[in-house]
N, C-alpha and C positions, 0 to 999 in steps of 0.2 A: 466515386470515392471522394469525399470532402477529408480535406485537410488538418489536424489535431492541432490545439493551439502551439505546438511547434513547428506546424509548415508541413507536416507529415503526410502526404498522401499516399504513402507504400499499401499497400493492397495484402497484407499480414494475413497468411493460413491460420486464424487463433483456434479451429480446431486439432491441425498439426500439432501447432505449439503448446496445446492444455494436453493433448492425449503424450505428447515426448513430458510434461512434466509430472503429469501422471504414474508415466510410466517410470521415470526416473527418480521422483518424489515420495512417491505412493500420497498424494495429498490429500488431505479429508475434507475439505471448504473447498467448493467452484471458486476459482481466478476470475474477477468481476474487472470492469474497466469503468474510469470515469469521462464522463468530455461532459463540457462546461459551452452553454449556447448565448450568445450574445440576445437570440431575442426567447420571449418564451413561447412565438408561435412556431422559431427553429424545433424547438424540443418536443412540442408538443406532433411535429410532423413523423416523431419516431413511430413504427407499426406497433399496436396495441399497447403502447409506454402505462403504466399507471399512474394515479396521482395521487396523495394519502387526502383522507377526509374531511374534506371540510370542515375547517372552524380547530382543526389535530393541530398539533403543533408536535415536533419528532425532534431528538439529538440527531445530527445528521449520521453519527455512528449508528442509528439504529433502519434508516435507508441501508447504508450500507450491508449490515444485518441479512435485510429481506433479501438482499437481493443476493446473498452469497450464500443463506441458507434457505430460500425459500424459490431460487431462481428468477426472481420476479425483476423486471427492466421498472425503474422508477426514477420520476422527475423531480424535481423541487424547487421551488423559490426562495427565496428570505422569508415570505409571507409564511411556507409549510415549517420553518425550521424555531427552534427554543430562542434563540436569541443569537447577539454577535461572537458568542462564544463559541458557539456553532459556523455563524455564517460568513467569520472574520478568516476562518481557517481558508475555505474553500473561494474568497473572493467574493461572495453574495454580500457582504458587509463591512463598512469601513470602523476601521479599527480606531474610531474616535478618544475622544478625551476619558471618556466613561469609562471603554473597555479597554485604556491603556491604565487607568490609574488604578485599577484592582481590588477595587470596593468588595464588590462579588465573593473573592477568595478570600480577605483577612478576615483573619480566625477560623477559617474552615482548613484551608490547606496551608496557608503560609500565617508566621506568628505575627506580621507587621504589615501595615500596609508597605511600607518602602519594598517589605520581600514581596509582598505580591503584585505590585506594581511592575518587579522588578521582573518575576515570569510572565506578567502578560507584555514586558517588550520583549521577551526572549522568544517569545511564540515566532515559527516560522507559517508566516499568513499568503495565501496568493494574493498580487497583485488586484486591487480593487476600482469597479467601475468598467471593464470591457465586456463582463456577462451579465443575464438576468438572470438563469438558470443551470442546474447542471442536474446529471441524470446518471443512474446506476445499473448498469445491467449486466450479467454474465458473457465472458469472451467470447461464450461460443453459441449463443444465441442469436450471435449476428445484427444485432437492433443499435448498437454506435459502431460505423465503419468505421472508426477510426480513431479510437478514447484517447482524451491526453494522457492519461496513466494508467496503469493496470494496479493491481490490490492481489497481494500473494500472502495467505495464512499458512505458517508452517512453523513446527516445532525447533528447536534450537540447532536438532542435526538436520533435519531439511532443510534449514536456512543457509547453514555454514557450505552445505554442499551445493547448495544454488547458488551462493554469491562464488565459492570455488570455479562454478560453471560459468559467473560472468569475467573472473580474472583468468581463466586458460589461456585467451590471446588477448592483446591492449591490455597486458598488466597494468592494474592502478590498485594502490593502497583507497582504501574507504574509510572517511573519520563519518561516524554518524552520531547525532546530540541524542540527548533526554531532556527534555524540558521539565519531565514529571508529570503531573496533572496536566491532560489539556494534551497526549500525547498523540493525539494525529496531527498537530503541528509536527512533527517530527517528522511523521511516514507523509500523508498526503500533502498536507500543506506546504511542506519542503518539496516535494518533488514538484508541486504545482509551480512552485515560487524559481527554482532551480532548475528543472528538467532533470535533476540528478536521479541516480536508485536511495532510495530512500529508507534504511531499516529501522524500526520503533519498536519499544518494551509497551506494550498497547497499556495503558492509563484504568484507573477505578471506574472512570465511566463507560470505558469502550467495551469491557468486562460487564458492566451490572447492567448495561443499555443497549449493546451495540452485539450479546452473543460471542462474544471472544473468549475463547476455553482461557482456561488456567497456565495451559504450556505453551499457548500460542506467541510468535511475535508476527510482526507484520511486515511488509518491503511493497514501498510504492516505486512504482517505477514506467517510465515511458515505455511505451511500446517496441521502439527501436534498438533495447537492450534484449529483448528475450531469443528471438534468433539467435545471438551471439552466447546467452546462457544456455539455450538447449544443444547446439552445436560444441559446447565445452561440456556440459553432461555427458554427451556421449562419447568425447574423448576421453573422459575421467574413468566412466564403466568399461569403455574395452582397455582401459587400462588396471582393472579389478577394483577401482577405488570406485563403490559403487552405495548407494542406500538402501534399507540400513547397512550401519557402522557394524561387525561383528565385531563382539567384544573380543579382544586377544588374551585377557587375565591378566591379573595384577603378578602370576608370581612366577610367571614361564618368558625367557629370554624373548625380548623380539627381534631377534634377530634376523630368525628364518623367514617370518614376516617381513622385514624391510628389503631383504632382501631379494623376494620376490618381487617388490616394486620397484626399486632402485639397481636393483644388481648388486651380487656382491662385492665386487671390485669398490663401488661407493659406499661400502658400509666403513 
């Protein structure tokens, strides 16, 4: 078991863990993991890894893509990827003078260069220069022992009840940004940058490139967090408070309802 780039060498059931959020979730998109290889002959020693084709160039949201809708364990370089807009998120490229000063976006997304300047320093980028490579595969495929992060697609009531799941015990408030355009700075690039869980409004590109439904949001998040969510799922459910949400009706007291959960003495 090699170690994730936080030190991580826990030996994680990620079929335990995908079949409890499954069950708990009901999720429609495979929980993919990423880990990120200092050399590309590390990466390239993963069992039957893929690599896109020659001379391709991909948004790296559309690896991500394959690999959550199509199953497939895949590599990359800077060399397979569109540019630093892509490769600045993930660490494969350094967030130079070019890609700070926001040529690229004025007049597309933002109305000035100073605003778009002004989003590509708000981009949360990983630390640049300790990897060559990084690679996408599904948790339960077993092909990265050990991913810096995991990648969780779910609708807005699966979200709220999966992060629910990570505040049951070590309550923490969670502040999570929007950058806007360029929103896996949000989910991966933050969690790469932080270690933190990471939630994002997935962006125009991760949508029209990357396969991301319409209701989708995202949550990047280390490994070391999900134990602690699926262990709070199941607190939650035998405590009724289970997904989906049954609607109660806009016009019938909730009482009887709260009172089930809290008792009545607390209403």
């Amino acid at each position: 078991m090699t170690p994730n780039c936080w030190g991580d060498a826990t030996g994680y059931d990620f079929n335990a863990i995908v079949d409890a959020l499954n069950r708990y979730l009901r999720l429609k998109a495979t929980p993919i993991g990423l880990k990120r290889f200092r050399t590309v002959e590390d990466m390239l020693a993963i069992p039957r890894i893929r690599r896109p084709p020659a001379g391709e160039k991909f948004a790296f949201d559309q690896i991500v893509g394959q690999s959550r809708w199509l199953g497939w364990t895949l590599g990359v370089t800077m060399d397979n990827l569109m540019g630093a807009q892509c490769g600045a998120v993930v660490g494969l490229a350094k967030p130079d003078e070019e890609f700070l000063s926001g040529k690229a976006m004025k007049g597309v997304w933002y109305g000035t260069l100073e605003d778009s300047g002004a989003h590509q320093r708000a981009m949360s980028c990983a630390s640049y220069g300790d990897y060559q490579a990084i690679a996408a595969s599904p948790l339960t495929a077993g092909r990265l022992d050990n991913p810096d992060i995991c990648l969780i697609y779910a609708t807005p009531g699966q979200m709220i009840t999966f992060i629910n799941g990570l505040q049951y015990l070590n309550y923490r408030k969670y502040n999570f940004s929007c950058v806007g355009e360029s929103a896996c700075a949000d989910s991966w690039g933050n969690a790469l940058k932080t270690g933190e869980p990471s939630l994002s409004l997935p962006c125009y590109a991760e949508r029209k490139f990357g396969g991301v439904l319409d209701e989708e949001m995202l949550m990047a998040i280390p490994p070391s967090f999900l134990p602690q969510v699926v262990d709070g799922l199941k607190n939650l459910s035998d405590n009724g408070l289970r997904y989906p949400i049954p609607n109660h009706g806009i016009q019938k007291s909730p009482l009887d309802s709260i009172a089930a959960s809290y008792g009545s003495k607390n209403i």
